[in-house]
C-alpha positions in Angstrom: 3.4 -10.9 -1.4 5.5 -7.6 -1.7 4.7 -5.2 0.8 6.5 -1.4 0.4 6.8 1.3 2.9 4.5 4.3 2.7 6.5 7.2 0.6 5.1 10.6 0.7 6.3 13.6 -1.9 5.2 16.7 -2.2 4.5 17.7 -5.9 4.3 21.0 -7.8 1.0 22.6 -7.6 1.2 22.6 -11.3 0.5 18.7 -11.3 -2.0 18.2 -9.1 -4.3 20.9 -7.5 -6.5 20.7 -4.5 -9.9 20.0 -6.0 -8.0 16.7 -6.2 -7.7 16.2 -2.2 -10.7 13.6 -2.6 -9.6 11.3 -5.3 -7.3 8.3 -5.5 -5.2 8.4 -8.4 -3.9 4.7 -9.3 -1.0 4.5 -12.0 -1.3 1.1 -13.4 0.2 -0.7 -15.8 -0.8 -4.2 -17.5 2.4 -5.9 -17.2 2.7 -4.8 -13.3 2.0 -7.5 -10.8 0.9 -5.7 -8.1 -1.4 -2.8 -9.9 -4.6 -4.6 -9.8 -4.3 -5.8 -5.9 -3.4 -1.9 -5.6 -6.3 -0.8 -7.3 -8.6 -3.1 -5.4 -6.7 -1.6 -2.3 -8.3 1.8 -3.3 -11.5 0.5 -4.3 -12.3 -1.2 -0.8 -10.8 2.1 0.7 -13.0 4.1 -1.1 -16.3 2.1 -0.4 -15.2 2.0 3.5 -15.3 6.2 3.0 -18.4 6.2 1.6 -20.3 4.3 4.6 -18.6 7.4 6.8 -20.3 10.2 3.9 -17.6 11.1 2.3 -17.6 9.8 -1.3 -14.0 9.3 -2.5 -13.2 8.7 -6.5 -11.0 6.2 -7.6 -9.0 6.7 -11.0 -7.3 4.4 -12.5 -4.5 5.7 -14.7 -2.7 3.3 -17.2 1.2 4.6 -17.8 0.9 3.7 -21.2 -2.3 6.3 -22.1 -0.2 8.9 -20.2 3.9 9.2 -21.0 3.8 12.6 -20.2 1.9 12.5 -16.8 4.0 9.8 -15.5 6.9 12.2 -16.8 5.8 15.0 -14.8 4.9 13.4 -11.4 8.8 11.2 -12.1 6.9 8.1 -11.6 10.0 5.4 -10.9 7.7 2.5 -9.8 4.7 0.9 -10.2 2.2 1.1 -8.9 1.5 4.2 -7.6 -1.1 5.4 -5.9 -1.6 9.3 -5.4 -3.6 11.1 -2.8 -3.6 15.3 -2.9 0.1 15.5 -2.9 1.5 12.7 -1.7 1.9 9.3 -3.1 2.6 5.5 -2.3 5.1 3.4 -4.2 4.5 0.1 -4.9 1.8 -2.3 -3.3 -0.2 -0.5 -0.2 -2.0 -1.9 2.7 -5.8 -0.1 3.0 -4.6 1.0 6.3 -2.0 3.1 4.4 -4.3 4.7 2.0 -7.1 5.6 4.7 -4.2 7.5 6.4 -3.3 9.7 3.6 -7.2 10.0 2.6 -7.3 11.3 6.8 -4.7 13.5 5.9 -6.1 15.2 2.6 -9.6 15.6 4.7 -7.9 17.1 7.7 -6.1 19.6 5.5 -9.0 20.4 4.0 
């Protein structure tokens, strides 16, 4: 299994804004192989968050429904996971995503 290193970027406020701190945004695509382990990643993330009170939405975002969004945030990879303003490319471990979600919370 293909494992990538954690990648953060910050992105133009115009993109993403902060009422988005709380959500996991997963670019998918149908003929990636690693976007539905990715998603499920996020999914098990997200239902870990919710047992600590803090209910976290996961979106999943196919690259063909949104050429000009993927355009914007310069998505090179799939898939891509986004968090507030910073990302993961490619395949994540949970551990990877809690610590961004940490990070959005702690920013407040």
């Amino acid at each position: 299994m293909q494992q990538n290193k954690l990648a953060r970027y910050h992105l133009h406020d115009t993109v993403v804004d902060e009422s988005e701190s709380l959500k996991i945004n997963v670019f998918t695509s149908s003929s990636c192989t690693f976007c539905n382990e990715a998603l499920e990643a996020a999914r098990e993330v997200a239902q870990k968050f919710k047992t600590l009170h803090l209910p976290i939405e996961v979106i999943e975002t196919p690259v063909e429904e949104k050429p000009e969004l993927v355009e914007a945030l310069n998505v090179i990879a799939l898939p891509v996971i986004l968090i507030g303003k910073s990302q993961i490319i490619g395949l994540p471990q949970p551990g990877d995503i809690e610590l961004l979600l940490h990070q959005s919370v702690l920013a407040g």
